[in-house]
C-alpha positions as CSV (number, residue, x, y, z in Angstrom):
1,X,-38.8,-23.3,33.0
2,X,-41.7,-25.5,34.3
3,X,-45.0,-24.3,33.2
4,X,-46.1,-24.9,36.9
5,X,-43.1,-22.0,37.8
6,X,-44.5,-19.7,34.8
7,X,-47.9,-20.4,36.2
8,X,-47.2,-19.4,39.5
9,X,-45.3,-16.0,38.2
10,X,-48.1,-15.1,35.8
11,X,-50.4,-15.5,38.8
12,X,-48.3,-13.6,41.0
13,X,-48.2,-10.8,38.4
14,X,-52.1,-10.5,38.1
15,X,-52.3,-9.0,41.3
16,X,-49.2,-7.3,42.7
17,X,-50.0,-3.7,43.1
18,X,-46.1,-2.6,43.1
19,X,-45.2,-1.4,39.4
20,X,-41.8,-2.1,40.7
21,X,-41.9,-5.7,41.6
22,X,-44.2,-6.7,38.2
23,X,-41.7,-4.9,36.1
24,X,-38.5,-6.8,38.1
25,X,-40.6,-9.9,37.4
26,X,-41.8,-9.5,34.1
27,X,-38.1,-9.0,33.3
28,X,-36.8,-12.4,34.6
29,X,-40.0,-13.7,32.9
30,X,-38.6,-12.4,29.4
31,X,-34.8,-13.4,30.4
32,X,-35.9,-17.0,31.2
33,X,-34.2,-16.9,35.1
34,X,-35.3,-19.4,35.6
35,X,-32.8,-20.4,38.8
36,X,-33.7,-16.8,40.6
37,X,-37.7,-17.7,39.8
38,X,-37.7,-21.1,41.2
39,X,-35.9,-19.5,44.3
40,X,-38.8,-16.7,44.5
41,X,-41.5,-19.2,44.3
42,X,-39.8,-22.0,46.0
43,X,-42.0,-21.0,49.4
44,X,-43.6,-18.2,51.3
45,X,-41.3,-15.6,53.5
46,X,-42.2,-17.1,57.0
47,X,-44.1,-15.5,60.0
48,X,-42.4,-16.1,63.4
49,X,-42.1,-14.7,66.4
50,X,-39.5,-12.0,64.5
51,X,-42.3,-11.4,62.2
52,X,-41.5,-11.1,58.7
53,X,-37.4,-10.7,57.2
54,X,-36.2,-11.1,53.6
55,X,-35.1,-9.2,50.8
56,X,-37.5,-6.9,48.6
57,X,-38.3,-8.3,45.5
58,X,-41.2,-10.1,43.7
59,X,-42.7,-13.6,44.8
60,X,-43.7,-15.0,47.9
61,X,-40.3,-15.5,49.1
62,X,-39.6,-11.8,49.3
63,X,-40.8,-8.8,50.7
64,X,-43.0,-6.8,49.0
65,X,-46.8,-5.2,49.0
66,X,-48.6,-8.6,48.4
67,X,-46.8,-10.2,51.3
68,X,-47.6,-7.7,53.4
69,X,-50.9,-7.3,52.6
70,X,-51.8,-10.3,53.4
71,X,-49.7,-10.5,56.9
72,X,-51.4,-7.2,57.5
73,X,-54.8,-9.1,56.4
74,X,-53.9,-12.4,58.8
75,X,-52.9,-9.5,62.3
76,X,-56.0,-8.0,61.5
77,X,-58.4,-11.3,61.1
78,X,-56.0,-12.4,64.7
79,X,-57.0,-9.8,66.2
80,X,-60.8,-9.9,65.7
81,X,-60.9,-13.9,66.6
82,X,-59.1,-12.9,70.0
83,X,-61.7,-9.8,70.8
84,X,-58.4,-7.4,70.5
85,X,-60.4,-5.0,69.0
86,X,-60.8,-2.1,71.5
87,X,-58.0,0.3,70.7
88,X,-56.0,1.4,67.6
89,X,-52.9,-0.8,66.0
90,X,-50.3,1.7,65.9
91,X,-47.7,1.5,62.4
92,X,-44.3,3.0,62.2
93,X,-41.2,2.5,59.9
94,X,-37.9,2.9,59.2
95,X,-36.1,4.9,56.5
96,X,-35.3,1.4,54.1
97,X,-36.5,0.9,50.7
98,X,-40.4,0.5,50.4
99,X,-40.8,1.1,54.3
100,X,-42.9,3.7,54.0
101,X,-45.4,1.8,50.9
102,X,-45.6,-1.1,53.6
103,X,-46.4,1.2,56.4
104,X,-49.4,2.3,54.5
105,X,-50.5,-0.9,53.5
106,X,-50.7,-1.8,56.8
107,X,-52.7,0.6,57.4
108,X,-55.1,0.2,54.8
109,X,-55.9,-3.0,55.2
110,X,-56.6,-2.6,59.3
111,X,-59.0,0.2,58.6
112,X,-60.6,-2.2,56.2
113,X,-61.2,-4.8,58.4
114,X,-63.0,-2.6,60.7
115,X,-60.1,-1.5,63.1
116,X,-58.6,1.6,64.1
117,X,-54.9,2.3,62.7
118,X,-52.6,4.9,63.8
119,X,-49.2,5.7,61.7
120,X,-46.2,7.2,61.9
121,X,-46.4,10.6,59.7
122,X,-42.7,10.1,59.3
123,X,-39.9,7.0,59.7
124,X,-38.8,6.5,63.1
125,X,-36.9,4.5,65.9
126,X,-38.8,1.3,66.5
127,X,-38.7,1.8,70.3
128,X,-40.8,4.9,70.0
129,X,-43.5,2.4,68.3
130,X,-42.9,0.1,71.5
131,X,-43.4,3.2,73.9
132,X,-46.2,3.9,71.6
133,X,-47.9,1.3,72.2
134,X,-48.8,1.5,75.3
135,X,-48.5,5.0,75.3
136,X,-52.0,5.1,73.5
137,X,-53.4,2.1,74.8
138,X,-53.2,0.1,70.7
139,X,-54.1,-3.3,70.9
140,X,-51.4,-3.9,68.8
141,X,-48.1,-2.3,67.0
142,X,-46.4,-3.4,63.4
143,X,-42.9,-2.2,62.3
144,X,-41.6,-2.4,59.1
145,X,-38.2,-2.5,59.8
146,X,-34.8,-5.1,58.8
147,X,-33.0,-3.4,61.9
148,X,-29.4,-3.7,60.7
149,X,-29.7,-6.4,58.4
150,X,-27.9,-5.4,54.7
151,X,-29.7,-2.7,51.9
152,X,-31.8,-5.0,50.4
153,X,-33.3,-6.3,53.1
154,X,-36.7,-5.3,54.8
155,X,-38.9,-7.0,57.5
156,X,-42.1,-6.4,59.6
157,X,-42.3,-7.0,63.6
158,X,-45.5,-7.4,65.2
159,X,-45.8,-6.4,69.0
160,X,-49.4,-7.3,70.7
161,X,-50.4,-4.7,73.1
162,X,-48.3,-5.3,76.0
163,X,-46.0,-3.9,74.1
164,X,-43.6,-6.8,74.0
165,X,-42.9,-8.9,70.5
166,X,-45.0,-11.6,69.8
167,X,-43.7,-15.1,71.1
168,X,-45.8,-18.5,70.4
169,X,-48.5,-19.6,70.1
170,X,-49.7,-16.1,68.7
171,X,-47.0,-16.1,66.3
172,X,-48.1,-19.6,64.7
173,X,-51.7,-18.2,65.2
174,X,-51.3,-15.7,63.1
175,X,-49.3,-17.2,60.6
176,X,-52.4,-19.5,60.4
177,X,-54.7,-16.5,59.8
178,X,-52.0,-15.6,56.9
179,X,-52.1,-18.3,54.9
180,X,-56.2,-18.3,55.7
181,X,-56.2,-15.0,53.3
182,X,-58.0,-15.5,50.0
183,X,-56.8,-13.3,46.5
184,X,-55.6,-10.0,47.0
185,X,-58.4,-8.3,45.7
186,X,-60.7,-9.8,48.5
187,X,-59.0,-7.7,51.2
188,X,-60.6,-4.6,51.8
189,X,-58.9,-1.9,52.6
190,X,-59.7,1.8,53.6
191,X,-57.8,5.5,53.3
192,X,-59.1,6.6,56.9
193,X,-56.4,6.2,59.1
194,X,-54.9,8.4,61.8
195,X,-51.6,9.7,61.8
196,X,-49.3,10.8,64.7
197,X,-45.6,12.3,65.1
198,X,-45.0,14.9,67.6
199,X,-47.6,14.0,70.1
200,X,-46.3,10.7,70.6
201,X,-42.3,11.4,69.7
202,X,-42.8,14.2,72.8
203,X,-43.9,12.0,75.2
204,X,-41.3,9.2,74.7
205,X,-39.0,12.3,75.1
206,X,-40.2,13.7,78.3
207,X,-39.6,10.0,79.9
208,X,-36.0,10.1,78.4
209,X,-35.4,12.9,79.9
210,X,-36.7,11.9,83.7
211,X,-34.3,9.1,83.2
212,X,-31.1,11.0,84.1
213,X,-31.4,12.9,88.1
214,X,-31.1,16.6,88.4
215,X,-27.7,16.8,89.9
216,X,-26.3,14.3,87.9
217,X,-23.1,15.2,86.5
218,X,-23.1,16.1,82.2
219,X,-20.0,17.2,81.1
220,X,-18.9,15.1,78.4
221,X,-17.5,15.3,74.7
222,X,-19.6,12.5,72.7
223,X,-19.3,11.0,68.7
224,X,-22.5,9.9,67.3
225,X,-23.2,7.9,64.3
226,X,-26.8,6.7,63.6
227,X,-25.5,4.3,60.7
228,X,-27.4,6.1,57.6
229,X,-30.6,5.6,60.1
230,X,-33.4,6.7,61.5
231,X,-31.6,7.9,65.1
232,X,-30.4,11.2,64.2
233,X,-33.0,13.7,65.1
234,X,-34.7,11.7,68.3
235,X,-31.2,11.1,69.4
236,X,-30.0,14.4,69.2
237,X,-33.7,15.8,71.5
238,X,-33.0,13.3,73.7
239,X,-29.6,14.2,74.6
240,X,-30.2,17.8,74.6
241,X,-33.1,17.3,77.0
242,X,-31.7,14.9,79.6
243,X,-29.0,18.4,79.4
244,X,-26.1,17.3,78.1
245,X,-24.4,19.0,75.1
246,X,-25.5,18.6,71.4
247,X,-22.9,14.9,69.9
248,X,-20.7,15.8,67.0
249,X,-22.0,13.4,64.7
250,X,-20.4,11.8,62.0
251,X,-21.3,14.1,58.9
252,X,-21.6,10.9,55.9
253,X,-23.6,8.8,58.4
254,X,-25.9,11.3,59.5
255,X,-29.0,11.4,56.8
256,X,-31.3,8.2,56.9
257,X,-29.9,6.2,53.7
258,X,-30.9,3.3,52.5
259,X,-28.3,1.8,50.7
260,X,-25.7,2.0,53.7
261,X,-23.3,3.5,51.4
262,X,-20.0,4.2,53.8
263,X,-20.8,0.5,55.6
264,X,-20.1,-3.2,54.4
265,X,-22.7,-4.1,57.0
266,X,-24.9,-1.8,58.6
267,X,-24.7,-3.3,62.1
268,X,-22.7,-1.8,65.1
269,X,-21.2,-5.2,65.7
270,X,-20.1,-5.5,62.6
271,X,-16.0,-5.0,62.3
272,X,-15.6,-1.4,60.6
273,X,-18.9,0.0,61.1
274,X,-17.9,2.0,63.7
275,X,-14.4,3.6,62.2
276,X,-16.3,6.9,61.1
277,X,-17.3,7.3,64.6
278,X,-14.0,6.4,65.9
279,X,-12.0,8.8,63.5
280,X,-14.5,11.8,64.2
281,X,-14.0,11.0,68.2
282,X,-10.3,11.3,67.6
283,X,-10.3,14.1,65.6
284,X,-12.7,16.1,68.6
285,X,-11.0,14.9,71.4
286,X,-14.4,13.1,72.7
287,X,-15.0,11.2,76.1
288,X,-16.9,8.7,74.0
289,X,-18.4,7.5,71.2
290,X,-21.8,5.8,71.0
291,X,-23.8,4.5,67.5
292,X,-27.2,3.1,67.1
293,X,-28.0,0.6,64.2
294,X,-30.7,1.8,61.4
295,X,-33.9,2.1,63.4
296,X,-32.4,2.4,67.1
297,X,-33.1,-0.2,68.9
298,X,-29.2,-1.0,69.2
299,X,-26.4,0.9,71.0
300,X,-22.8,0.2,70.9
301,X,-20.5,2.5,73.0
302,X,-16.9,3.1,72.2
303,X,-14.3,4.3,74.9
304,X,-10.5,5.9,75.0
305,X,-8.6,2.9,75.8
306,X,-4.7,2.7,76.7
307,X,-4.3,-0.9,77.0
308,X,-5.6,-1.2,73.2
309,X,-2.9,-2.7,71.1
310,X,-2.1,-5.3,73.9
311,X,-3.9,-8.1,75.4
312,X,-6.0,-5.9,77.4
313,X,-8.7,-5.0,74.4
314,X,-8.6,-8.7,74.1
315,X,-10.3,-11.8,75.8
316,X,-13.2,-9.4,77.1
317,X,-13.1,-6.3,75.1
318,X,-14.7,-5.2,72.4
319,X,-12.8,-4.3,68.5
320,X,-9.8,-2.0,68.9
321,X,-9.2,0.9,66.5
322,X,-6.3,3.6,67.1
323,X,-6.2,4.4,70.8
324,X,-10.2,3.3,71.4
325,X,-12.2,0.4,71.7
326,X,-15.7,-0.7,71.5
327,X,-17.1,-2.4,74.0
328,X,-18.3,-5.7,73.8
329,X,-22.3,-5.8,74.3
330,X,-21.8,-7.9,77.7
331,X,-19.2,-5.7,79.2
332,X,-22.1,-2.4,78.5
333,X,-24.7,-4.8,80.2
334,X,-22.7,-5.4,83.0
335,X,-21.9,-1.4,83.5
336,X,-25.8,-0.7,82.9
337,X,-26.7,-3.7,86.1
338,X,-24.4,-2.0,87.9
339,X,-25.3,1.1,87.6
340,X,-28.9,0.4,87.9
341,X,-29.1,-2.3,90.0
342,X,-26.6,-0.9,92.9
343,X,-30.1,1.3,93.4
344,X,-31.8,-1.7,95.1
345,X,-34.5,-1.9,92.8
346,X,-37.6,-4.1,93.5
347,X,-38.1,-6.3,90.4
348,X,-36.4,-8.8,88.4
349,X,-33.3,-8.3,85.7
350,X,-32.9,-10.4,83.1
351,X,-30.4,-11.3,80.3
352,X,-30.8,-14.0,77.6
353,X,-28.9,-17.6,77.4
354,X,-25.8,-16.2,75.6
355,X,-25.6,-13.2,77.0
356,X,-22.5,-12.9,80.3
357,X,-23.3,-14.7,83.5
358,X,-22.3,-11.8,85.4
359,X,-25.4,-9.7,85.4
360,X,-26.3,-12.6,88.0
361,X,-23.8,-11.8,90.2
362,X,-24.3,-8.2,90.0
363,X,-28.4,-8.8,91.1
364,X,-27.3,-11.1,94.0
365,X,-24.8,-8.4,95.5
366,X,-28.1,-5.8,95.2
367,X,-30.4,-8.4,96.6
368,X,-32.4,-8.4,93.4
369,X,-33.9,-11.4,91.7
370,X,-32.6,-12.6,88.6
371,X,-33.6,-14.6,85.5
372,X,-32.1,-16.6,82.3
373,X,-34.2,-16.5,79.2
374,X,-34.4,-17.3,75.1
375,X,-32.7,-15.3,73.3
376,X,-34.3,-12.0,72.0
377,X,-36.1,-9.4,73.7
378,X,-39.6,-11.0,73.0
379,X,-38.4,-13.1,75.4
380,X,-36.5,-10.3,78.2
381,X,-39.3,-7.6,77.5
382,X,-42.3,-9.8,78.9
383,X,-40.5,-10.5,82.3
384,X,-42.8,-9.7,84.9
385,X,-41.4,-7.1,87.0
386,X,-38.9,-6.3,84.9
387,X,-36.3,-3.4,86.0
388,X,-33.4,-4.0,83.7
389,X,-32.6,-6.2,81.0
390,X,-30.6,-6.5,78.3
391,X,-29.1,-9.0,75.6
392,X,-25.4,-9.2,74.4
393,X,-26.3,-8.0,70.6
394,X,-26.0,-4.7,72.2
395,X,-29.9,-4.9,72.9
396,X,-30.6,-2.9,76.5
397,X,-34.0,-2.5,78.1
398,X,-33.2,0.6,80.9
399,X,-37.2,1.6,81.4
400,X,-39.2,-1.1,81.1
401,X,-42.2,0.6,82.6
402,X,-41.8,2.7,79.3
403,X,-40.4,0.3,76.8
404,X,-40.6,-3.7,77.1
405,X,-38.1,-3.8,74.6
406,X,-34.5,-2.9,73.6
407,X,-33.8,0.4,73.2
408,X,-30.8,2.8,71.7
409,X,-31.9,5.7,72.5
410,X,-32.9,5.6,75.9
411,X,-29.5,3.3,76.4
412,X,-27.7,5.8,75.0
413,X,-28.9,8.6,77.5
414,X,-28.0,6.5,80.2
415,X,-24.8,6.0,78.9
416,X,-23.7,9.4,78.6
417,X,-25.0,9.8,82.6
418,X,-22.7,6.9,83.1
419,X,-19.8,8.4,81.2
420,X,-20.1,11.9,82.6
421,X,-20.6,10.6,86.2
422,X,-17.1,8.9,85.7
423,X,-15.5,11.8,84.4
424,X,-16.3,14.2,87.1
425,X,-14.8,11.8,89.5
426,X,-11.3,11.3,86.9
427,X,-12.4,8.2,85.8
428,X,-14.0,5.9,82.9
429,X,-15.7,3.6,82.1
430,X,-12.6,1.0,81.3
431,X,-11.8,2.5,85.0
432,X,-15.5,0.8,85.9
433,X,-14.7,-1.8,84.2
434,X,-11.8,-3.2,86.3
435,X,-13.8,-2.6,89.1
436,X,-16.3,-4.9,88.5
437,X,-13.6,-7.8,87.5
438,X,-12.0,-6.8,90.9
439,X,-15.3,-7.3,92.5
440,X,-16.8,-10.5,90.5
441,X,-14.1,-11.7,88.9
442,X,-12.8,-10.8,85.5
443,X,-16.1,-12.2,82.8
444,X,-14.5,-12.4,79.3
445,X,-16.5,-13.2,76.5
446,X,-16.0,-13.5,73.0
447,X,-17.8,-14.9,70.1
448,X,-17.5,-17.7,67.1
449,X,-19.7,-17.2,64.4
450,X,-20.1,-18.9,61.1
451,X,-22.0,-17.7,57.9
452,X,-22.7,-20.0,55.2
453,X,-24.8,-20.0,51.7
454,X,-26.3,-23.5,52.7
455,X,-28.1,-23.4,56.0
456,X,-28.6,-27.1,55.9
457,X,-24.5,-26.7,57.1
458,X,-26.2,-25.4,60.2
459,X,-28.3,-28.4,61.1
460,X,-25.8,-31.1,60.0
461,X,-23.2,-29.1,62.2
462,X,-25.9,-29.4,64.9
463,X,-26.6,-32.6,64.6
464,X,-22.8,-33.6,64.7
465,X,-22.5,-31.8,67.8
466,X,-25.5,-33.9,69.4
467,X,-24.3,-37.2,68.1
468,X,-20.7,-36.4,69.6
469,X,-21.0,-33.7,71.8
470,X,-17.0,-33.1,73.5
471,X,-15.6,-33.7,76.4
472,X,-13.0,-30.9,76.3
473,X,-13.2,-27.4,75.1
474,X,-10.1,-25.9,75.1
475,X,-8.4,-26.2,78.6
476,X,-11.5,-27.0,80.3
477,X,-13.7,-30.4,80.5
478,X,-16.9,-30.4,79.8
479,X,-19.0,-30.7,83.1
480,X,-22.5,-30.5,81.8
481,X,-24.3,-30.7,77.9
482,X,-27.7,-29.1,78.0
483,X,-29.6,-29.8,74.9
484,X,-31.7,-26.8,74.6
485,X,-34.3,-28.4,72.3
486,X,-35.7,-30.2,75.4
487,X,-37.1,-27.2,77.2
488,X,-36.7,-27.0,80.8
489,X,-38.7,-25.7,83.7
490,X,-37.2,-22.6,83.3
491,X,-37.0,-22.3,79.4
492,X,-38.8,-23.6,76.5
493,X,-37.4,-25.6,73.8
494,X,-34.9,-23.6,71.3
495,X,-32.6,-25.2,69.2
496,X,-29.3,-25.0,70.8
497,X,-26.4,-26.5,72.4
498,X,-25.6,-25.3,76.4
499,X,-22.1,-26.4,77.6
500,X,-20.9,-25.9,81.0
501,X,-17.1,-25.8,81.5
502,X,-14.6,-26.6,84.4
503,X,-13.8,-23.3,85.9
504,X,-17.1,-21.3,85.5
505,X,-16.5,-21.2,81.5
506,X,-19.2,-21.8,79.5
507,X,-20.0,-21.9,75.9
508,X,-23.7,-21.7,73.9
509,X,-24.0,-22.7,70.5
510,X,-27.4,-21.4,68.4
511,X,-28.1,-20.8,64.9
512,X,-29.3,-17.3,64.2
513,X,-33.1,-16.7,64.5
514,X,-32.1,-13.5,61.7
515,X,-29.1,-14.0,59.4
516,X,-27.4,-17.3,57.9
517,X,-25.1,-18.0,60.9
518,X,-24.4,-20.3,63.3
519,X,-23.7,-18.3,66.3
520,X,-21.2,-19.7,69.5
521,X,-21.1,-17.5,72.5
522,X,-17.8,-17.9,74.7
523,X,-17.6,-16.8,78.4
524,X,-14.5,-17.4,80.8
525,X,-13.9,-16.3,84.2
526,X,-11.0,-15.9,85.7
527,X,-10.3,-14.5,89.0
528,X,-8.2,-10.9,89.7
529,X,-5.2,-11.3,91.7
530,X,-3.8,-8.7,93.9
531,X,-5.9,-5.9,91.4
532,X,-4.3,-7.0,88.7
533,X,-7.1,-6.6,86.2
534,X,-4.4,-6.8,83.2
535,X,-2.8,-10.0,83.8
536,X,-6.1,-11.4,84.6
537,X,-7.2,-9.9,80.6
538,X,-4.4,-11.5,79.1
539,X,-5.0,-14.9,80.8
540,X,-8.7,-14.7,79.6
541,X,-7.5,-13.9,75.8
542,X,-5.6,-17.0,76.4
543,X,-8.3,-19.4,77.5
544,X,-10.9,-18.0,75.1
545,X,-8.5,-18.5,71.8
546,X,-7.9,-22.2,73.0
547,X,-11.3,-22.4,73.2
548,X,-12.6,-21.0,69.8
549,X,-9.9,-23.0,68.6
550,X,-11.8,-26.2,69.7
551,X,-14.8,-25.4,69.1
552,X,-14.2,-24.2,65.5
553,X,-12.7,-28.0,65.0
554,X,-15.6,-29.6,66.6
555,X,-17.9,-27.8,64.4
556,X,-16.5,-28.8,61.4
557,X,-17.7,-25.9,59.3
């Protein structure tokens, strides 16, 4: 071990409030680690426009209370330089290991610096925190939340207070005012702050529950997993008072948990995160089954599917499981457009790069406008005039005059009108499904996505692909290569890859802004002959394997 590396521990210990973290660090101190202290020290966790992500631990390369007392520090020192000083910052948190101790940090440290704070008095969805926002007028909202990245995970998300995400230049700006903060003991901080809970969890309620008409239909049998989160109780008011019955919810799943025990992966997208859902839904009989991801910003539904175990759950459907099958998050945008689009609304919807083309189509049939942007919803929530948008990671915005960002909750209510509309008339939502193909064309999607332990795999990969970008993809030639890092009029620059394909196919290749992945987003569509939305599955299934299959090879990972 380097005296410089010692140095820099010995350092880190002299300050770090957390008995934990000095006594995980004095420990690989004494053992000599000196691989896992290199990779602590090696840099500082980095602020971007998703905030702060990383597992807890010690160092600078981890989450923990010195980290985010001095991202609290920089917001705070951001938001006096800009004059955002008239109004609380409102904090909330998830149920995840040390969520809370951050929460209250945060809060600290913005009363020290002279501003009001506002926090949660208990964990809870992150949408409520973007309703909240506005709600009571905060100049600015944190999060500490990983969303469904794994146990040891945690993060912290900064809104402004529009009460979208931060996008640049505020995120470099305040990653500026970050590394601007002096020793630990220089930030002031103060025990003052205000708390909230059922005030602010009542309203987002009421507006839930004006979401669903009167005479709307509600007869439906639903599954409900939260995913050890923080869904649970918000979930089960809102469904109760948008009137439809209480969900049977999966019984190991149902407590906030940090450790994810019953999951591999505690994300909805995730094969097998869902069975506990699925198994419960079989067992009761239910219409559907719907799951958020830890703090409930995510919903994934799950339908009753007879085609499943042939081509139809392929090529355009989600995972299959035992008679049911999750839909993919494209196929539950398109449902949403349709459903709240076909009202003729007077705005804009808007879906991300490497999310289904289709939502286009669906806003030209209603005669509303219609926009492309970056991935994530810092991007989605701040379209002006925004009535509906939504991202395929199963991120859906369905009141943005409440919440300018994705939202399970609200989602999920929606869905269950959806559902129980459909079922009153004999019908599901596969049922709706093959009406849209019949009416667009059938939009399959499907996804390629690569983890690796070396994310300089993902730039040479990159690079590879810009050096010799193909000609073919599968059965299709490659019409048009959009190099994503140029920007456009319509989009700034992102690192990506946009390929247009013979036929109306198209492929997107990104790295992940969140995980170690480099993440290739698929699309075929193929027309529906004489109604026959099965055949029309099978040849998308088709098309799509021959074009992972080229893909994967031209990657080279």
């Amino acid at each position: 071990m380097t005296d410089e590396l010692r140095a820099a521990a010995e350092a880190w210990l002299s300050e770090d409030p957390d008995p934990d973290t000095r006594a995980e660090l004095e420990a690989l101190l004494a053992a000599g680690d000196t691989a896992e202290l290199a990779d602590r020290f090696a840099g500082t966790l980095e602020f971007g426009t998703a905030g702060l992500r990383g597992a807890v631990g010690a160092g600078p390369n981890r989450m923990n209370r010195v980290v985010v007392i001095r991202a609290a520090a920089g917001l705070a020192a951001y938001l006096k330089a800009n004059g955002l000083t008239d109004g609380p910052v409102l904090i909330g948190y998830d149920a995840r290991h040390k969520s809370d101790v951050f929460a209250q940090d945060t809060a600290a440290v913005v009363r020290g610096a002279g501003l009001d704070a506002v926090l949660l008095d208990r964990h809870t969805p992150t949408p409520v925190i973007a309703f909240g926002i506005r709600h009571l007028k905060a100049v600015a909202g944190v999060v500490v939340t990983a969303s469904h990245n794994p146990p040891q995970d945690n993060g912290y998300k900064v809104y402004l207070g529009d009460g979208s995400q931060i996008v640049p230049p505020a995120d470099a700006e305040i990653a500026a005012a970050i590394a601007a903060v002096g020793p630990l003991e220089s930030v002031p901080r103060g025990d003052d702050w205000q708390t909230t809970g059922d005030e602010l969890l009542n309203a987002y309620l009421d507006r839930i529950a004006e979401l669903v008409p009167a005479d709307a239909p509600r007869d439906l049998n639903v599954a409900y997993t939260p995913l050890h989160g923080v869904g649970r109780t918000l979930v089960e008011d809102a469904v109760a008072r948008a009137g439809f019955a209480a969900p049977s919810v999966v019984a190991t799943q149902a407590d906030p948990d940090p450790d994810f025990p019953t999951v591999s992966f505690p994300n909805p997208e995730e094969p097998g995160a869902i069975d506990a859902a699925l198994e419960l839904a079989r067992a009761i009989g239910a219409d559907i089954a719907v799951a958020n991801d830890p703090d409930a910003d995510r919903c994934a539904v799950a339908v009753p599917d007879p085609g499943v175990g042939s081509a139809t759950g392929a090529g355009g459907g989600g995972a299959a499981s035992g008679g049911w099958r999750m839909l993919r998050g494209d196929e539950l945008g398109a449902l949403l457009g349709e459903l709240l689009l076909s009202q003729r609304p007077d705005g804009v919807a808007a879906c991300s790069i490497v999310s289904s083309s289709l939502l286009g189509k669906i806003a030209k049939a209603y005669g509303v406008r219609y926009v492309e942007t970056l991935t994530g919803f810092k991007w989605i929530g701040r379209v002006p005039e925004l009535v509906f948008g939504y991202e395929e990671a199963l991120g859906y915005c369905v009141d943005p005059t409440a919440v300018k960002d994705k939202d399970g909750v609200s989602t999920l209510v929606r869905v269950l009108e959806m559902a129980a509309r459909a079922k009153a008339e004999g019908r599901t939502l596969i049922d709706l499904l093959d009406d849209l193909a019949i009416k667009y064309g059938l939009h399959a999607t499907d996804q390629l996505s690569v983890r690796v332990e070396d994310l300089s795999l993902i730039q040479t990969a990159m690079s590879n692909l810009r050096a010799t970008p193909p000609t073919t993809l599968g059965a299709h030639t490659v019409v048009q290569t959009d190099d994503l890092a140029q920007g456009s009029a319509e989009l700034p620059p992102t690192d990506g890859l946009r390929y247009t394909l013979s036929d109306g196919a198209r492929v997107v290749v990104r790295p992940s802004g969140t995980e170690p992945k480099l993440k290739c987003y698929l699309e075929v569509v193929i027309p529906v002959q004489d109604g026959d939305v099965a055949a029309a599955r099978v040849a998308a299934a088709t098309d799509l394997a021959g074009i992972k299959q080229a893909l994967s090879t031209a990657l080279g990972l």
